[in-house]
N, CA, C and O of each residue as an XYZ file, in Angstrom:
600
protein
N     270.659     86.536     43.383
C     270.894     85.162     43.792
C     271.395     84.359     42.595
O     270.872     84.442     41.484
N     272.596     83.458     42.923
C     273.357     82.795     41.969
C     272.835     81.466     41.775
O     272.829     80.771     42.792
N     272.311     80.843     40.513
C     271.952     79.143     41.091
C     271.800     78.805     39.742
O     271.960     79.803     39.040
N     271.510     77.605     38.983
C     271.196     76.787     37.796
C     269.930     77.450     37.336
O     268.874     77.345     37.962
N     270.063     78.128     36.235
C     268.841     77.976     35.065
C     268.159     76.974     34.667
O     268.450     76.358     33.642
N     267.064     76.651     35.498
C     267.009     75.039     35.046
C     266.041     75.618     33.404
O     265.839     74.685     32.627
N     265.664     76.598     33.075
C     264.878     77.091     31.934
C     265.851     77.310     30.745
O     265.466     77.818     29.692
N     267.082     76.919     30.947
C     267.897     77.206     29.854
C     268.124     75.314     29.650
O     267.990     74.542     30.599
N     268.504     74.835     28.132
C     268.652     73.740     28.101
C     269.757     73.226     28.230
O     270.722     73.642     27.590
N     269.861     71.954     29.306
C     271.663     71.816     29.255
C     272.311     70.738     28.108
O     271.802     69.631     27.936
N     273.200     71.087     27.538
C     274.135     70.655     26.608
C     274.797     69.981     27.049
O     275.098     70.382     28.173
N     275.416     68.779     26.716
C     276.879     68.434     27.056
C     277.703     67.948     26.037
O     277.501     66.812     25.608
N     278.347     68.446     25.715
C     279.274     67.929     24.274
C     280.803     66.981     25.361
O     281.571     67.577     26.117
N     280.818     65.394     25.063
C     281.741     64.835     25.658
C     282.488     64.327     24.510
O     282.040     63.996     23.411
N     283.519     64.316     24.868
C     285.249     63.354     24.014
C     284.339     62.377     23.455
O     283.474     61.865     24.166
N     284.506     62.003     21.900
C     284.460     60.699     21.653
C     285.087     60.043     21.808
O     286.244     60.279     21.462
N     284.629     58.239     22.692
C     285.749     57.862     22.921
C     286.257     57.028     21.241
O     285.662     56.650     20.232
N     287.896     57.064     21.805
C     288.963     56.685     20.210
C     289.163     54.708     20.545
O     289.020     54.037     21.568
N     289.426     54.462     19.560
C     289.663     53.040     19.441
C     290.599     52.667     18.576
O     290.699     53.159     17.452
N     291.438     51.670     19.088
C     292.856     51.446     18.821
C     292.627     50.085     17.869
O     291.817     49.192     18.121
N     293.397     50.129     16.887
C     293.610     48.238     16.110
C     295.025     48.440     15.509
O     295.456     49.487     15.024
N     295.566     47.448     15.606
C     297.011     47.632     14.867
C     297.459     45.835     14.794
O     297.314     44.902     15.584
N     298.169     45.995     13.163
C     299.031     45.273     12.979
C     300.405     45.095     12.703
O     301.165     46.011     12.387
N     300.800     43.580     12.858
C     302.841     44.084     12.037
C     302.164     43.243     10.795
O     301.210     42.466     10.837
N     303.039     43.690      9.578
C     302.923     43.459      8.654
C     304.274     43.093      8.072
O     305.356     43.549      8.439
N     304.022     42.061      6.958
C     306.076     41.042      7.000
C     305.609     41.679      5.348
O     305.226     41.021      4.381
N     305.821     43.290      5.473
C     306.093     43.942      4.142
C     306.854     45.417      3.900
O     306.637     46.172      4.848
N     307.518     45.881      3.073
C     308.569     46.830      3.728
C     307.298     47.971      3.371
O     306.155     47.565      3.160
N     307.536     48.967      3.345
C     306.567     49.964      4.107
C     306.120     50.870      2.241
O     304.927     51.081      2.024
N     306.645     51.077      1.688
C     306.683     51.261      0.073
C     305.281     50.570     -0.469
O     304.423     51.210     -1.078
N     305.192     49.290     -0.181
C     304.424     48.409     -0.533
C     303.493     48.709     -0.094
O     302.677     49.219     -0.862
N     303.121     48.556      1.361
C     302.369     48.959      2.446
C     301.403     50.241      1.989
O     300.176     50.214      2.083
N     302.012     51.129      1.586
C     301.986     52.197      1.580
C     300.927     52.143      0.372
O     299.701     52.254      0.373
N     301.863     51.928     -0.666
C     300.964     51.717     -1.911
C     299.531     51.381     -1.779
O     298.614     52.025     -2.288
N     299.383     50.035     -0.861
C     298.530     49.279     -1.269
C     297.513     49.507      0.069
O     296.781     48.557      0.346
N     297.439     50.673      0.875
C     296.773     51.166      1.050
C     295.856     52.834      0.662
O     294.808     53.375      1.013
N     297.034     53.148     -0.267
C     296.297     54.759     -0.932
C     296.078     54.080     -2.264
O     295.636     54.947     -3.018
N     296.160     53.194     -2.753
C     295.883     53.156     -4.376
C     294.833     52.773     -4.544
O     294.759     51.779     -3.822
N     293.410     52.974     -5.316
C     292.431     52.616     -5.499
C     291.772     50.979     -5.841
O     290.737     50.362     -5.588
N     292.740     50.797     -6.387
C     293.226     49.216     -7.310
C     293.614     48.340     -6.046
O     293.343     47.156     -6.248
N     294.091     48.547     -4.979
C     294.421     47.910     -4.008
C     293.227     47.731     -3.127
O     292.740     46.615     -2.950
N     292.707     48.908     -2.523
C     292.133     49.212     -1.798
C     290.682     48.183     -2.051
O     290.223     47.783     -0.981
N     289.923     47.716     -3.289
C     289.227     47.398     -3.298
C     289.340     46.191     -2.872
O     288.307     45.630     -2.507
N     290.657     45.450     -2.802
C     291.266     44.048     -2.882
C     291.108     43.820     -0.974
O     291.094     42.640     -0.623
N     291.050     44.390     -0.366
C     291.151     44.515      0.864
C     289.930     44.661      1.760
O     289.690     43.887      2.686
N     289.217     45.645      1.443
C     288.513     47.062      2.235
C     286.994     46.066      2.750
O     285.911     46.575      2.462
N     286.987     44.804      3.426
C     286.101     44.439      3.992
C     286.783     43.368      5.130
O     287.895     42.841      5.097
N     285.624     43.232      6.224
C     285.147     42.496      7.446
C     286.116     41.218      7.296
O     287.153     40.817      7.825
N     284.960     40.664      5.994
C     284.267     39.204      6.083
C     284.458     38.992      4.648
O     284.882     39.760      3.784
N     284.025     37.706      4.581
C     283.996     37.051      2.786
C     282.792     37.437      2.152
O     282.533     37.344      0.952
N     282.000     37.927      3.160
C     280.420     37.945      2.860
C     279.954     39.114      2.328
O     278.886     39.485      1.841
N     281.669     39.894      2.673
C     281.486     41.528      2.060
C     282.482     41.834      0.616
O     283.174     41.108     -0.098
N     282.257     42.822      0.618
C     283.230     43.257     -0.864
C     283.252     44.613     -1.070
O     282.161     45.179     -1.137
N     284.476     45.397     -1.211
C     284.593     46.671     -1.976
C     284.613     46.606     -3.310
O     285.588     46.088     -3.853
N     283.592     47.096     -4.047
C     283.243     47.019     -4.825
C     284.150     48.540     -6.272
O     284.648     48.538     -7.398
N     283.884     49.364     -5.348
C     285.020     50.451     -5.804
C     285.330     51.601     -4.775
O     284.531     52.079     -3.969
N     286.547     51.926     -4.944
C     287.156     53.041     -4.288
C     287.807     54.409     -4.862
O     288.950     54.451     -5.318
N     287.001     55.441     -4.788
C     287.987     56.984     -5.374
C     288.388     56.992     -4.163
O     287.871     56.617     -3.111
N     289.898     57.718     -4.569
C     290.860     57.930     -3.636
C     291.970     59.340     -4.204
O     293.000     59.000     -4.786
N     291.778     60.426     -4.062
C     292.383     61.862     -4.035
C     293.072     62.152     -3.031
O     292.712     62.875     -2.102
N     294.533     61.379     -3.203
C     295.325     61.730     -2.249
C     296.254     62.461     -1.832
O     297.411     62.177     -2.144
N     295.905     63.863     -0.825
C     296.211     64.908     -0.685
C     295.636     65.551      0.192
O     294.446     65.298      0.374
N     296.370     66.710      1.112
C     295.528     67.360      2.288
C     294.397     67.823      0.813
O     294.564     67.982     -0.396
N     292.627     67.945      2.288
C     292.235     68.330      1.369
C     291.280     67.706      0.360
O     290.277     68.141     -0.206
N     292.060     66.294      0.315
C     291.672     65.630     -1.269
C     290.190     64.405     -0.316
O     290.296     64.291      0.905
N     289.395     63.905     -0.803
C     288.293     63.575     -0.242
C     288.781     61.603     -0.660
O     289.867     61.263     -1.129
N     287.835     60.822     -0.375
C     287.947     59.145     -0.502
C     286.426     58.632     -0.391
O     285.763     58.849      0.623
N     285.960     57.990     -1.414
C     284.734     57.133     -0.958
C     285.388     55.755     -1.384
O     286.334     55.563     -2.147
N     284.491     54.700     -0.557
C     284.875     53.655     -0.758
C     283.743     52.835     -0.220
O     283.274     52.733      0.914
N     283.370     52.149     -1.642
C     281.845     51.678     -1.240
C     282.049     50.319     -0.493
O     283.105     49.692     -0.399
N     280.991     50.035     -0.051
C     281.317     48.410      1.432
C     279.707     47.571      0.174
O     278.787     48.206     -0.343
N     279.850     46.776      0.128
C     278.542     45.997      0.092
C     278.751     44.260      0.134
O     279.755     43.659     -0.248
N     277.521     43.670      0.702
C     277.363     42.411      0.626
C     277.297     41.514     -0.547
O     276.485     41.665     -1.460
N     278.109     40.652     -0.494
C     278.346     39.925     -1.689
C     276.884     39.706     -2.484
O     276.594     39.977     -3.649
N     276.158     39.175     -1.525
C     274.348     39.030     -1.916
C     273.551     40.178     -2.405
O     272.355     40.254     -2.685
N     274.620     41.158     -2.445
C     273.766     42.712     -2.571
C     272.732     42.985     -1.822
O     271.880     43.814     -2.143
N     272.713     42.235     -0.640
C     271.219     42.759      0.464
C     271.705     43.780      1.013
O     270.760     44.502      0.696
N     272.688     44.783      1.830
C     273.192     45.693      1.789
C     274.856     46.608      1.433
O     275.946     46.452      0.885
N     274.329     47.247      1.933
C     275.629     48.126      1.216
C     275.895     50.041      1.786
O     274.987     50.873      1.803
N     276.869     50.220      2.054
C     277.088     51.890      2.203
C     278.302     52.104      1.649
O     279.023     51.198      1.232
N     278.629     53.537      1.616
C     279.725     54.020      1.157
C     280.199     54.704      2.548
O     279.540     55.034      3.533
N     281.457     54.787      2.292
C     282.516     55.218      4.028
C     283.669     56.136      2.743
O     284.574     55.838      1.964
N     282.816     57.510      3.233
C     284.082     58.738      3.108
C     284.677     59.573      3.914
O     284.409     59.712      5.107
N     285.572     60.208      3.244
C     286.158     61.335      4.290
C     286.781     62.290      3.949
O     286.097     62.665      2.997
N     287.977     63.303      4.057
C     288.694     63.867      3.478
C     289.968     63.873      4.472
O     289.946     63.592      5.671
N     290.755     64.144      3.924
C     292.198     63.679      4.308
C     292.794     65.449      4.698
O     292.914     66.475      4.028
N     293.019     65.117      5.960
C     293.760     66.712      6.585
C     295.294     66.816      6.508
O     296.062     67.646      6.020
N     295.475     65.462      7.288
C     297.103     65.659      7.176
C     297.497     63.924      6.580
O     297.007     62.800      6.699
N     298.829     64.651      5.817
C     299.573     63.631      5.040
C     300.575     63.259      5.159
O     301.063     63.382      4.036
N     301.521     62.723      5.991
C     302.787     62.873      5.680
C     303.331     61.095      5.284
O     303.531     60.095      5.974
N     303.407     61.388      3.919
C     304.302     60.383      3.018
C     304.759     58.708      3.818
O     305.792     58.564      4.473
N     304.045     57.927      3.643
C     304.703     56.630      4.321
C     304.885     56.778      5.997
O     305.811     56.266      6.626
N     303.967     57.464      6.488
C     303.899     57.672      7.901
C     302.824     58.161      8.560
O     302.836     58.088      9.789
N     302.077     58.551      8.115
C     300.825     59.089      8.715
C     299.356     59.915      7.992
O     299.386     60.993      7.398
N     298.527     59.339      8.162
C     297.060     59.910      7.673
C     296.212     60.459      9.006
O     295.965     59.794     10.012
N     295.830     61.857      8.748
C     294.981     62.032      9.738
C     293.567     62.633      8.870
O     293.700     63.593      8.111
N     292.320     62.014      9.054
C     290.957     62.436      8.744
C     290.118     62.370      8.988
O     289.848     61.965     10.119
N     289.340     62.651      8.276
C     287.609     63.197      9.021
C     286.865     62.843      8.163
O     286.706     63.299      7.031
N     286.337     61.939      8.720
C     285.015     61.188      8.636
C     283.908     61.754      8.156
O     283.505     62.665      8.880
N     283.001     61.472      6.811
C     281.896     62.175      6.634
C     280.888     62.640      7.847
O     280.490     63.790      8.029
N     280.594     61.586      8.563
C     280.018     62.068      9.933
C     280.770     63.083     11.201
O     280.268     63.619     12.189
N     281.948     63.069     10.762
C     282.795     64.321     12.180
C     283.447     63.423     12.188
O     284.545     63.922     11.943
N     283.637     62.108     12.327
C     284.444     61.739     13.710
C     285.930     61.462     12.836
O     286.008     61.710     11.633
N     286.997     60.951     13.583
C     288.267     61.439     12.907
C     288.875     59.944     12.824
O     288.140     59.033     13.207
N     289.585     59.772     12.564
C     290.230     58.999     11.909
C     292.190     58.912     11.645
O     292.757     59.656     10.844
N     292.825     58.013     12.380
C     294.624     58.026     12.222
C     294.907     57.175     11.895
O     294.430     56.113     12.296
N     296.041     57.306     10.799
C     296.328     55.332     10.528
C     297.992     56.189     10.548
O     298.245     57.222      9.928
N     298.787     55.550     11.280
C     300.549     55.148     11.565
C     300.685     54.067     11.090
O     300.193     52.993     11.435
N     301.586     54.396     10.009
C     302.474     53.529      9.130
C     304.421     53.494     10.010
O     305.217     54.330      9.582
N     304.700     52.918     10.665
C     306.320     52.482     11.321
C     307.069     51.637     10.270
O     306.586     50.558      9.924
N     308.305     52.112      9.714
C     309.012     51.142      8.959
C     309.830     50.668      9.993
O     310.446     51.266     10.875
N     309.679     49.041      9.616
C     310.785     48.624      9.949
C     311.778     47.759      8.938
O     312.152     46.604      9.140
N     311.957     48.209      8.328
C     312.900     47.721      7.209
C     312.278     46.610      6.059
O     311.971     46.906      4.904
N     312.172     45.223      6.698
C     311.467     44.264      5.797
C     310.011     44.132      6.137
O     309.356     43.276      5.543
N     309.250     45.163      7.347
C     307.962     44.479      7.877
C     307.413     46.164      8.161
O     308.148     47.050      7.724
N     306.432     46.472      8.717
C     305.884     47.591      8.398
C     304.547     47.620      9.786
O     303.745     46.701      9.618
N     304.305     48.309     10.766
C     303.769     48.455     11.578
C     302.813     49.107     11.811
O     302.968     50.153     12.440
N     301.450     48.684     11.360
C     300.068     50.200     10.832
C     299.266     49.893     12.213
O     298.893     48.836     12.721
N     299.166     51.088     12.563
C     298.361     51.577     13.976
C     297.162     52.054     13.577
O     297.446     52.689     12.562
N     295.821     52.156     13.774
C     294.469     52.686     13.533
C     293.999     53.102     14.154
O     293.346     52.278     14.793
N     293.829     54.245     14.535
C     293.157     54.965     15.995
C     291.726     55.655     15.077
O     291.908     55.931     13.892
N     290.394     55.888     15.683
C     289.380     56.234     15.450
C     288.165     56.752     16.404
O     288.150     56.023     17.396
N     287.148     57.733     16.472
C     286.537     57.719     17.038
C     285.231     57.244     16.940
O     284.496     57.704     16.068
N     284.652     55.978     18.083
C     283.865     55.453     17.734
C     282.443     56.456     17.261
O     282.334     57.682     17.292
N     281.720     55.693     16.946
C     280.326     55.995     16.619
C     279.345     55.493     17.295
O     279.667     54.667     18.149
N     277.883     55.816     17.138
C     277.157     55.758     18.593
C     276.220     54.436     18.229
O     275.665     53.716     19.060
N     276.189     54.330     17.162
C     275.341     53.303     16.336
C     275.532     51.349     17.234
O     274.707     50.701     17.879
N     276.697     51.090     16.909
C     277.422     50.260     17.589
C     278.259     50.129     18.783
O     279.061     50.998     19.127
N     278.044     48.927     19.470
C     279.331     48.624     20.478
C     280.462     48.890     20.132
O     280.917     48.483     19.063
N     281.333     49.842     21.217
C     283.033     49.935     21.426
C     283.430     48.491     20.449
O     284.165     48.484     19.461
N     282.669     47.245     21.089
C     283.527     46.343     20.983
C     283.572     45.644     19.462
O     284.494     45.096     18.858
N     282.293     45.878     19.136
C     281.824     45.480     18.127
C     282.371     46.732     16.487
O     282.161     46.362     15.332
N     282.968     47.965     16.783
C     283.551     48.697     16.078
C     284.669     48.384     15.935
O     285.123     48.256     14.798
N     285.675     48.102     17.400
C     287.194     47.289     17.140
C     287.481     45.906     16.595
O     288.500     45.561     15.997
N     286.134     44.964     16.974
C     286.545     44.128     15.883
C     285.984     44.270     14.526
O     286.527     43.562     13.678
N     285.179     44.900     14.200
C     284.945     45.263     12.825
C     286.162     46.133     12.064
O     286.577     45.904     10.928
N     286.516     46.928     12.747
C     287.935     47.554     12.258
C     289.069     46.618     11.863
O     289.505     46.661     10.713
N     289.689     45.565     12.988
C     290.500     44.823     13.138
C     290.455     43.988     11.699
O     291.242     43.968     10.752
N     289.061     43.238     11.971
C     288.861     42.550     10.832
C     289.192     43.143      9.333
O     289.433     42.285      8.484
N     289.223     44.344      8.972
C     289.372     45.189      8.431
C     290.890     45.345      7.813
O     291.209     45.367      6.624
N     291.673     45.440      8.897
C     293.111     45.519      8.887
C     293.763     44.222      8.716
O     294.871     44.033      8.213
N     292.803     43.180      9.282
C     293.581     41.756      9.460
C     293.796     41.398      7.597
O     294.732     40.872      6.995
N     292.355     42.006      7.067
C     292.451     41.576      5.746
C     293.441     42.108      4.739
O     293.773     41.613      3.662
N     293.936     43.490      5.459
C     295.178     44.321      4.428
C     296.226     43.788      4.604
O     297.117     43.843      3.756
N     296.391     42.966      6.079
C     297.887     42.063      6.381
C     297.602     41.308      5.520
O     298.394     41.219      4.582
N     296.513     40.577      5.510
C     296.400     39.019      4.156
C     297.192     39.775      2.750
O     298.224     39.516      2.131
N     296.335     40.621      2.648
C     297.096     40.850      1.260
C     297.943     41.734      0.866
O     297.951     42.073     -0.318
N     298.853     42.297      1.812
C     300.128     42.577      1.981
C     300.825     41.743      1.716
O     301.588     41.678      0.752
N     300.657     41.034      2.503
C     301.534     39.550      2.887
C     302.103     38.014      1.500
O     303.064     37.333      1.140
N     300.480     38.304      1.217
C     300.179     37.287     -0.496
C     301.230     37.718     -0.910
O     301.625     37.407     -2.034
């Protein structure tokens, strides 16, 4: 007789769901580019809010090559580091990686000549709201347009 093991334990491994943020940026894509893989940049950017701060960023850029980049509150009441390692690279167009925790990570870089078009796709995490991860991301990106843009 054929039927469910209910004595075996059931698993379910489901899709994380991915989450989208994107901006245009009034910077040609060189720049762009830079001033998101360079360490020196990256710190200038890499928060929410005013209330936060990157404090420092290693950045080994290369399939392969790994990134920490510490987050903390200006007040120093908290703080984490957000790493990953970088799988695929391709030059002024695309990052694909993986997240110290699994989950993955895409940023699309589009030239458009004088302005530059970065897409962010990610898979959320279980910790937080969908909604509350896209605007934390956004916020994130809104701040690399600021200082693109400067």
């Amino acid at each position: 007789m054929y039927g469910w093991n209910y004595d075996f334990p059931y698993i379910c491994f489901m899709e994380k769901e991915w989450i989208e943020v994107e901006a245009m940026i009034e910077a040609p894509i060189n720049e762009v580019w830079t001033k998101w893989t360079k360490s020196e940049h990256v710190v200038q950017w890499n928060f929410a809010h005013e209330s936060w701060c990157c404090p420092s960023a290693k950045i080994d850029l290369r399939e392969e090559g790994s990134f920490t980049m510490r987050m903390e509150a200006v007040d120093g009441s908290a703080g984490f580091d957000f790493s990953g390692v970088y799988d695929t690279i391709e030059e002024q167009e695309f990052l694909s990686i993986t997240l110290e925790d699994g989950r993955r990570w895409e940023v699309e870089f589009a030239d458009l000549g004088q302005s530059t078009h970065v897409t962010e796709r990610f898979q959320a995490e279980s910790e937080n709201t969908v909604e509350l991860q896209q605007q934390g991301w956004q916020a994130i990106l809104n701040q690399f347009k600021t200082y693109c843009e400067a």
